[in-house]
C-alpha positions as CSV (number, residue, x, y, z in Angstrom):
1,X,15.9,-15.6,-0.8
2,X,13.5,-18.3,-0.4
3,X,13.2,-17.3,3.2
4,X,12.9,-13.7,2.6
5,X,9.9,-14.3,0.1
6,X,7.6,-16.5,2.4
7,X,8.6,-14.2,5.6
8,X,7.2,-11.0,3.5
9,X,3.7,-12.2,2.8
10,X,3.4,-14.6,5.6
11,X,4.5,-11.5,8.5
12,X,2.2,-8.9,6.0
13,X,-0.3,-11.1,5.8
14,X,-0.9,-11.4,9.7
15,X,-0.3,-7.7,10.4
16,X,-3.0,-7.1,7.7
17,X,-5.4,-9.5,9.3
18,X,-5.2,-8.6,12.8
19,X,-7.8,-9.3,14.6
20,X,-10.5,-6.8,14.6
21,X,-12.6,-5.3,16.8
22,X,-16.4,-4.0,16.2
23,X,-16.9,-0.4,16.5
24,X,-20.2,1.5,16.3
25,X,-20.2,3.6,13.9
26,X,-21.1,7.5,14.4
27,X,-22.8,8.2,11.3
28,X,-26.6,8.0,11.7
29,X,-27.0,6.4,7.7
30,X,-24.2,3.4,9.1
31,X,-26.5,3.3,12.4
32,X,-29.4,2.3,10.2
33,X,-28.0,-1.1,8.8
34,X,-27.8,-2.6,11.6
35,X,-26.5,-6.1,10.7
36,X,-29.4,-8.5,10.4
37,X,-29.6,-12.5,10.0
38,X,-29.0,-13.8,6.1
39,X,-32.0,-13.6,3.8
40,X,-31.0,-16.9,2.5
41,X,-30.0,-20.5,4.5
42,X,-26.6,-21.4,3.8
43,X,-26.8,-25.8,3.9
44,X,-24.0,-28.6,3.5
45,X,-20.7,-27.7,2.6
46,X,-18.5,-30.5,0.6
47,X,-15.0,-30.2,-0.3
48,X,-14.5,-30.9,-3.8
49,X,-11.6,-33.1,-3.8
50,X,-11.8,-33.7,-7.2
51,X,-10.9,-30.4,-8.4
52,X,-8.4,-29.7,-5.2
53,X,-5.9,-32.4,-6.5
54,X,-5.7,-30.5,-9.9
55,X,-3.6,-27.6,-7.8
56,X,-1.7,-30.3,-5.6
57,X,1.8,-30.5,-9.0
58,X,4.7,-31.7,-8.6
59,X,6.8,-29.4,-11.0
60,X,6.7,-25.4,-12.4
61,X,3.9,-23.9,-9.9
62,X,4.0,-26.0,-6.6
63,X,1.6,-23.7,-4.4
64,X,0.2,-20.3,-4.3
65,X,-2.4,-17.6,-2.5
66,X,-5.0,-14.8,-3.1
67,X,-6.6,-17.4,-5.5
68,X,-9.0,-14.7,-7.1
69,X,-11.0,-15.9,-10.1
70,X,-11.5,-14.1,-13.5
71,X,-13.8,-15.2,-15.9
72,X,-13.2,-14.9,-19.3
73,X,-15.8,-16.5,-21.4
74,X,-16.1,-19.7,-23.3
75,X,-15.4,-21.6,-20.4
76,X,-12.5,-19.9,-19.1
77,X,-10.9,-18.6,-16.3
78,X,-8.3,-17.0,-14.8
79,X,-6.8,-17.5,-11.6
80,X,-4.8,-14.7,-10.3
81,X,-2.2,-15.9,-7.0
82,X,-0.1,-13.6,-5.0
83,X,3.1,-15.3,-3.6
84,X,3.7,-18.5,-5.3
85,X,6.3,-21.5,-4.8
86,X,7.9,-22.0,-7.9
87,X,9.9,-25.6,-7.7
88,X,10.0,-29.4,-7.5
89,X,8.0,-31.8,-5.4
90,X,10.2,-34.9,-4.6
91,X,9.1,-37.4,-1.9
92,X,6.2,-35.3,-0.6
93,X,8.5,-32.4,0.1
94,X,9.0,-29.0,-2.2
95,X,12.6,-28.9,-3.4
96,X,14.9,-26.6,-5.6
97,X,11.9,-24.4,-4.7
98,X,11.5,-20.4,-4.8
99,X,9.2,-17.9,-4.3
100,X,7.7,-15.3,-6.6
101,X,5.3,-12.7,-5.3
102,X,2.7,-13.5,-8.1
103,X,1.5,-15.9,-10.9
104,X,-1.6,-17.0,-13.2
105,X,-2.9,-19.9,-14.0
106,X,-6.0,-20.4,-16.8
107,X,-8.7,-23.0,-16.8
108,X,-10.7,-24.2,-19.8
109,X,-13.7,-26.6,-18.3
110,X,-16.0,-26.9,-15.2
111,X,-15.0,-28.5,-12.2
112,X,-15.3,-32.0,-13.3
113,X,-13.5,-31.4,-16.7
114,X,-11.0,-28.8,-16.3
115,X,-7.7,-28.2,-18.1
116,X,-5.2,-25.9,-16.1
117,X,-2.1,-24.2,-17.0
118,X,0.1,-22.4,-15.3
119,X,2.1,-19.6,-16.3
120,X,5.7,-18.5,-14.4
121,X,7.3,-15.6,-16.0
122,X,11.3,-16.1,-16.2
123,X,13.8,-13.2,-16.7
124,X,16.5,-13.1,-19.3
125,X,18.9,-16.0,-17.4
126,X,15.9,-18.4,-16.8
127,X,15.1,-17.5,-13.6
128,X,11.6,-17.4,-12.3
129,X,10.1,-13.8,-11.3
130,X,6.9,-12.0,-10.5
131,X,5.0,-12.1,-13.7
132,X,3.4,-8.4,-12.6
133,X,5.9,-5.8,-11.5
134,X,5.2,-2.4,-10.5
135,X,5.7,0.4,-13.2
136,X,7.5,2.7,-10.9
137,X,9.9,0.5,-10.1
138,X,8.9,0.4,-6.1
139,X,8.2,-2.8,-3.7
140,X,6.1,-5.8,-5.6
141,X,2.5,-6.5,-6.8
142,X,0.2,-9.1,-5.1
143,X,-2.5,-9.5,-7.0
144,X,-6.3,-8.8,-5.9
145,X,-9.5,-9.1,-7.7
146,X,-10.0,-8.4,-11.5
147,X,-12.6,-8.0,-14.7
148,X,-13.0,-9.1,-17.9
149,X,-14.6,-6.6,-20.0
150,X,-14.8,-5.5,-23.7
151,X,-11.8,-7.3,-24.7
152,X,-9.1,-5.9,-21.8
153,X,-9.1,-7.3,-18.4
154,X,-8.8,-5.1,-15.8
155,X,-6.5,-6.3,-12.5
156,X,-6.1,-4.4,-9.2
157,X,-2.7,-4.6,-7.5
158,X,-1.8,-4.0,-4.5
159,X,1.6,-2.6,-4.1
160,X,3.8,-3.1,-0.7
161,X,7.0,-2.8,0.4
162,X,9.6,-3.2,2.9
163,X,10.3,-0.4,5.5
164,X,13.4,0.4,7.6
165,X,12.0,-1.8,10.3
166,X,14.3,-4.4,10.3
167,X,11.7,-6.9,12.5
168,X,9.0,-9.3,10.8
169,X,6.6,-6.3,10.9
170,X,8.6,-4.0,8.5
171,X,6.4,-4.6,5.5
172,X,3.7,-2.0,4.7
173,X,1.3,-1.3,1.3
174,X,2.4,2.1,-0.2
175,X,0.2,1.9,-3.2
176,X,-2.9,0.6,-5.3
177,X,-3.0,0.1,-8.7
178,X,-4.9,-0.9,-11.5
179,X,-3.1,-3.1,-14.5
180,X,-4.9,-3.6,-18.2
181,X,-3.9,-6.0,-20.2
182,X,-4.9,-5.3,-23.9
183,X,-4.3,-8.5,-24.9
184,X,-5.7,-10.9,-22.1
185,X,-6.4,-14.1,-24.2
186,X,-3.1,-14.5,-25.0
187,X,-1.1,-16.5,-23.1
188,X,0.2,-14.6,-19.8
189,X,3.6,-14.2,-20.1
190,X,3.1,-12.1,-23.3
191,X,0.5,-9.9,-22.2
192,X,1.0,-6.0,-22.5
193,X,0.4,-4.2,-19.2
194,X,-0.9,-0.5,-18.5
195,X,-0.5,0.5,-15.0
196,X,-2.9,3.3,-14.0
197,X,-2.6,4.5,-10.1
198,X,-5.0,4.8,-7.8
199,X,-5.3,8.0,-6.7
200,X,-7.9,8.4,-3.7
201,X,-5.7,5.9,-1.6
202,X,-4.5,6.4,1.9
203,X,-1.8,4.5,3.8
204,X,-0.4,5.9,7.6
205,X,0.3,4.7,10.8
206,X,-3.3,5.6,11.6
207,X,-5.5,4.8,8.6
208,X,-5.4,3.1,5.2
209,X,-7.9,3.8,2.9
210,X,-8.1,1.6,-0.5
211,X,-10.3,-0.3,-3.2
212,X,-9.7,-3.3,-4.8
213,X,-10.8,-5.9,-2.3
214,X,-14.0,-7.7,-4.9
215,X,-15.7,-6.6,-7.7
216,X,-19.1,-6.7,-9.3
217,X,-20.0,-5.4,-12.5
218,X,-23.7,-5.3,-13.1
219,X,-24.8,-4.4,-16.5
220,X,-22.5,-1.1,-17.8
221,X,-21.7,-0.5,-14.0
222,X,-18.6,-2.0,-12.1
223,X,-18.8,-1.9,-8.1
224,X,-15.6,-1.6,-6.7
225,X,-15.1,-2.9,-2.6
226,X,-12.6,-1.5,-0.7
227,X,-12.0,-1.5,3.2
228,X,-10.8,1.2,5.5
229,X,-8.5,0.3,8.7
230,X,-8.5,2.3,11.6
231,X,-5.8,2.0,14.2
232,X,-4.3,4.1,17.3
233,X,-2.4,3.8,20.3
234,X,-5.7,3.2,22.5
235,X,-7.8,0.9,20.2
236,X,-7.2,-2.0,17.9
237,X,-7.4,-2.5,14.4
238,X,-10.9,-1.9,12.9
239,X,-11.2,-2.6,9.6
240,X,-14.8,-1.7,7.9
241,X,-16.0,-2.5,3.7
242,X,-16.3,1.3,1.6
243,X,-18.3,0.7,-2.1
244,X,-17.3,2.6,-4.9
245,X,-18.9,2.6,-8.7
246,X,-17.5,3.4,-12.0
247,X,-18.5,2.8,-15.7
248,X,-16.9,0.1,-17.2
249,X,-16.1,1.7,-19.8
250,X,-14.0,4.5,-18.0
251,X,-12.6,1.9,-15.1
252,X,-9.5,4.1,-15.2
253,X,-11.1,7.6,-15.6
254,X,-10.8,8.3,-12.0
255,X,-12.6,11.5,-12.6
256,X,-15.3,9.0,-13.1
257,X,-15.1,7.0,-10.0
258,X,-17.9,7.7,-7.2
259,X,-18.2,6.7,-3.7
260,X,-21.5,5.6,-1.8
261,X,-21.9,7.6,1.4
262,X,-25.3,8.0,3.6
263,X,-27.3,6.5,0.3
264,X,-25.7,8.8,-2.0
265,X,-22.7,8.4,-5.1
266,X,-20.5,11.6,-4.0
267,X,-16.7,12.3,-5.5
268,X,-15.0,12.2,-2.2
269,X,-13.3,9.0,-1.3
270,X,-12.7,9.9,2.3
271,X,-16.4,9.8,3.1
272,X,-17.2,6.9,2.3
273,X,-19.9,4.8,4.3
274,X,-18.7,2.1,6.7
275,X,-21.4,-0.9,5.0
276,X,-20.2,-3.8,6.8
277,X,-17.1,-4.6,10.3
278,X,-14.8,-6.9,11.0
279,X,-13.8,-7.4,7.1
280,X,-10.8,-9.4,5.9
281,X,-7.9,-8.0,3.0
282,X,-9.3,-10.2,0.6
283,X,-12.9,-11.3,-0.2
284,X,-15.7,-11.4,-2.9
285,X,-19.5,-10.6,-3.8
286,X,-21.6,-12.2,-6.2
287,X,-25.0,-12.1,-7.0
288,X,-27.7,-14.7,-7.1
289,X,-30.4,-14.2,-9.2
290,X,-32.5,-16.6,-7.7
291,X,-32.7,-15.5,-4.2
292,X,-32.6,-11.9,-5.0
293,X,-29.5,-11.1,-3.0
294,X,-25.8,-10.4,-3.0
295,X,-23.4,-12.4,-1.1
296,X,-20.4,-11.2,1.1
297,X,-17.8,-14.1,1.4
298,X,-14.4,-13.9,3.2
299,X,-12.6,-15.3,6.0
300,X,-13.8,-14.1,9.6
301,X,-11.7,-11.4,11.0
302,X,-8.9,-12.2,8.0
303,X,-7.7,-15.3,9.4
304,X,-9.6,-17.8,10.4
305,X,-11.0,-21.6,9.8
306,X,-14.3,-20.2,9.5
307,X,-15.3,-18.4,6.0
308,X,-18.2,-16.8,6.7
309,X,-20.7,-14.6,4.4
310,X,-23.2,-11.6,4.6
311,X,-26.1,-11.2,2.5
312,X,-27.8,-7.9,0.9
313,X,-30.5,-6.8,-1.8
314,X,-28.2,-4.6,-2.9
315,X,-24.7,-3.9,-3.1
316,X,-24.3,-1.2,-1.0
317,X,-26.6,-3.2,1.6
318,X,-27.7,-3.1,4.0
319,X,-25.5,-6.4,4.8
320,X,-26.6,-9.1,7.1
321,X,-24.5,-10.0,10.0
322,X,-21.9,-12.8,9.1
323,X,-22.3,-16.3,9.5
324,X,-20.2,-19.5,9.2
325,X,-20.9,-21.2,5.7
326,X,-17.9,-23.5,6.3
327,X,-15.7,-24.8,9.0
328,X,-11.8,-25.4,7.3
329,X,-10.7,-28.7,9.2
330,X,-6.8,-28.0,8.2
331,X,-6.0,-25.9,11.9
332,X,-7.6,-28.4,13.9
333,X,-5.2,-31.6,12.2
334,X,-2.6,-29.3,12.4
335,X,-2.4,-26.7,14.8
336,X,1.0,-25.0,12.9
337,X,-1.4,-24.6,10.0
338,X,-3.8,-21.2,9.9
339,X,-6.4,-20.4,7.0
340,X,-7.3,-17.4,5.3
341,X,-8.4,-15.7,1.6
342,X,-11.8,-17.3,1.9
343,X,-13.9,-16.3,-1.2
344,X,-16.4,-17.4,-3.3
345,X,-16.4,-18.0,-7.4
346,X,-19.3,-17.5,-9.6
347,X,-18.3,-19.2,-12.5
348,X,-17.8,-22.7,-11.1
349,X,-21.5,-22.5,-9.4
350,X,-24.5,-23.3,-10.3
351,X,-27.5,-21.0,-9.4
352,X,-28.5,-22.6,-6.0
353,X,-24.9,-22.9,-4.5
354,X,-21.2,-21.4,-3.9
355,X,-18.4,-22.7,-5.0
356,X,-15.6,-20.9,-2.2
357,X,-11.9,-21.6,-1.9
358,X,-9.7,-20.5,1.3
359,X,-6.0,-20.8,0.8
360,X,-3.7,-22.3,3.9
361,X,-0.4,-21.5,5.3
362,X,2.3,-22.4,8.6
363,X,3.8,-20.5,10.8
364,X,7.4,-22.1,9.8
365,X,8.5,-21.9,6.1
366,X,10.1,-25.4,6.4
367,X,6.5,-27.2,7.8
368,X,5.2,-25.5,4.5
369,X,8.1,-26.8,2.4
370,X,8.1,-30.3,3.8
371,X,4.0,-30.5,3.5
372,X,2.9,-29.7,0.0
373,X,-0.9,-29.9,0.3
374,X,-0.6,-27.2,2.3
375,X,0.2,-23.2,0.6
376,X,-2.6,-24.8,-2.3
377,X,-5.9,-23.3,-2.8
378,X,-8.8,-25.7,-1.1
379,X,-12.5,-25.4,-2.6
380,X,-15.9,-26.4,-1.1
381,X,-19.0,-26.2,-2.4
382,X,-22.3,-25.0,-0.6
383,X,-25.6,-25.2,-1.0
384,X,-28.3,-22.8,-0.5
385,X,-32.1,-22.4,0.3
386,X,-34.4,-19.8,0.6
């Protein structure tokens, strides 16, 4: 089982990220933001090995990606992982050791005084399981980005599958959702989850179409990013960032839900601008208030040593071209190792830097058992200047 757990997201995870190609894009409004270099200077880069070691346990939670933040107020946050070893760490190897396809863990303190807990949801017999599980009874959940708002937080989960494919490629996402918790601050494994579906989704051989990927809410407004893949017979993958808006009050009135395309908020998903190439499944944006600008961060192409980030004066752009903000040194002292899930978190940074995390995995599930600082989130921060 333990197998079978790693070899679904590790596989899914490289047919996601494939490495993309850049495209130019037919729409005269996509032709107009050009990419550009970053309004802002992106400086030294520092792990924070203080905070790292706080992931690096030896019991209950041994490792876990995705490694999206939530903040919840009064010095808290939540940390939202997709698959996650669940196990022992016993003479620097993981032992007795499962995998679930996605946990939590909360955080009460900065980075130099934090607190963390971390939350494994068990079934009946004891057994550790996915602490999100899709309502319609279909595939698994791993977990994207997520909002704190007016009491409920809102979490967008991406639902995948296996297909009748019997080789490492025969996972696929079927579905996106969106989970509410009404009662967030309490601990985890008691929350109470609607699951709402998202209905202007597409997923085919040729195209997928979804949102989910980062959020930003500014003021009563949440920005939703999503990403669009393009694929056929005679090209490669090409994978472009879609924006869409809702109020946060009505996150799951899709009737609500508006899409920016050619500077305008229209109802049709499928027309959706292309805002930004050569995007990865997972990333963020934030804002910083001081330098007037939004930040893109991710991993380049998906996967990657190099997290990279785009800058805008608005949300919807138009986005700079991407450059390198930090160099992960794991691939090059181990060349089984390969990085990815770069993003950045607000809530640990102060106003004239970025605090980003990338997560690392191997290509065999026994160099990742018998190596437990690797599979564990790594943070950095950087600094900026105008």
């Amino acid at each position: 089982m333990m197998r079978h757990a790693f070899a679904t997201r590790a596989f899914l995870i490289l047919a996601f990220i494939a490495v993309v190609s850049v495209e130019a894009s037919s729409s005269a409004a996509e032709a107009s933001q050009a990419p550009t270099p970053p309004a802002i200077q992106f400086g030294t880069a520092e792990p924070l090995s203080d905070f790292n070691v706080r992931f690096q346990r030896t019991d209950g939670w041994i490792g876990g990606d995705g490694d999206y933040s939530v903040s919840l107020g009064s010095g808290k946050t939540l940390w939202l992982y997709s698959d996650t070893w669940v196990g022992k760490v016993r003479d620097g190897k993981r032992t007795d050791a499962t995998i679930v396809n996605n946990t939590v863990a909360l955080q009460q303190g900065g980075l130099s005084d934090a607190k963390m807990m971390f939350f494994i949801q068990r079934d009946e017999s004891g057994k550790p399981k996915a602490l999100i599980e899709p309502a319609d009874g279909n595939g698994f959940y791993w977990l994207q980005d997520g909002l704190f708002a007016d009491g409920r937080l809102y979490l967008f989960l991406t639902q995948i599958e296996k297909t009748s494919d019997t080789s490492a490629w025969g996972f696929r996402q079927i579905g996106q959702w969106v989970g509410v918790v009404a009662n967030p601050l309490d601990p985890p494994t008691e929350w109470k989850i609607e699951q709402h579906k998202l209905p202007f989704t597409v997923f085919n051989d040729e195209r997928e179409l979804t949102f989910g990927t980062a959020l930003l809410r500014e003021e009563d407004t949440l920005y939703v990013f999503g990403r669009e893949d393009q694929r056929s017979p005679r090209r490669p993958l090409s994978r472009h960032l879609n924006l869409a808006r809702v109020p946060v009050a009505a996150v799951t009135d899709f009737s609500r839900w508006r899409f920016f395309h050619d500077g305008e908020w229209v109802a049709e998903a499928n027309g959706a601008s292309h805002l930004a190439d050569n995007l990865a499944c997972e990333a963020s944006v934030v804002v910083l208030p001081k330098f007037r600008q939004y930040v893109l961060v991710y991993t380049d192409q998906g996967m990657s040593p190099e997290v990279v980030a785009r800058t805008s004066p608005k949300p919807w752009g138009p986005w700079s071209e991407a450059t390198t903000i930090y160099h992960a040194p794991d691939s090059d002292r181990d060349h089984e190792v390969f990085c990815y899930a770069g993003k950045a978190h607000p809530s640990l940074a102060a106003d004239d830097e970025l605090v980003i995390s990338y997560c690392t995995n191997a290509n065999s599930l026994w160099h990742v058992a018998s190596d437990p600082k690797i599979y564990v989130p790594q943070f950095v921060r950087v600094s900026i200047q105008e």
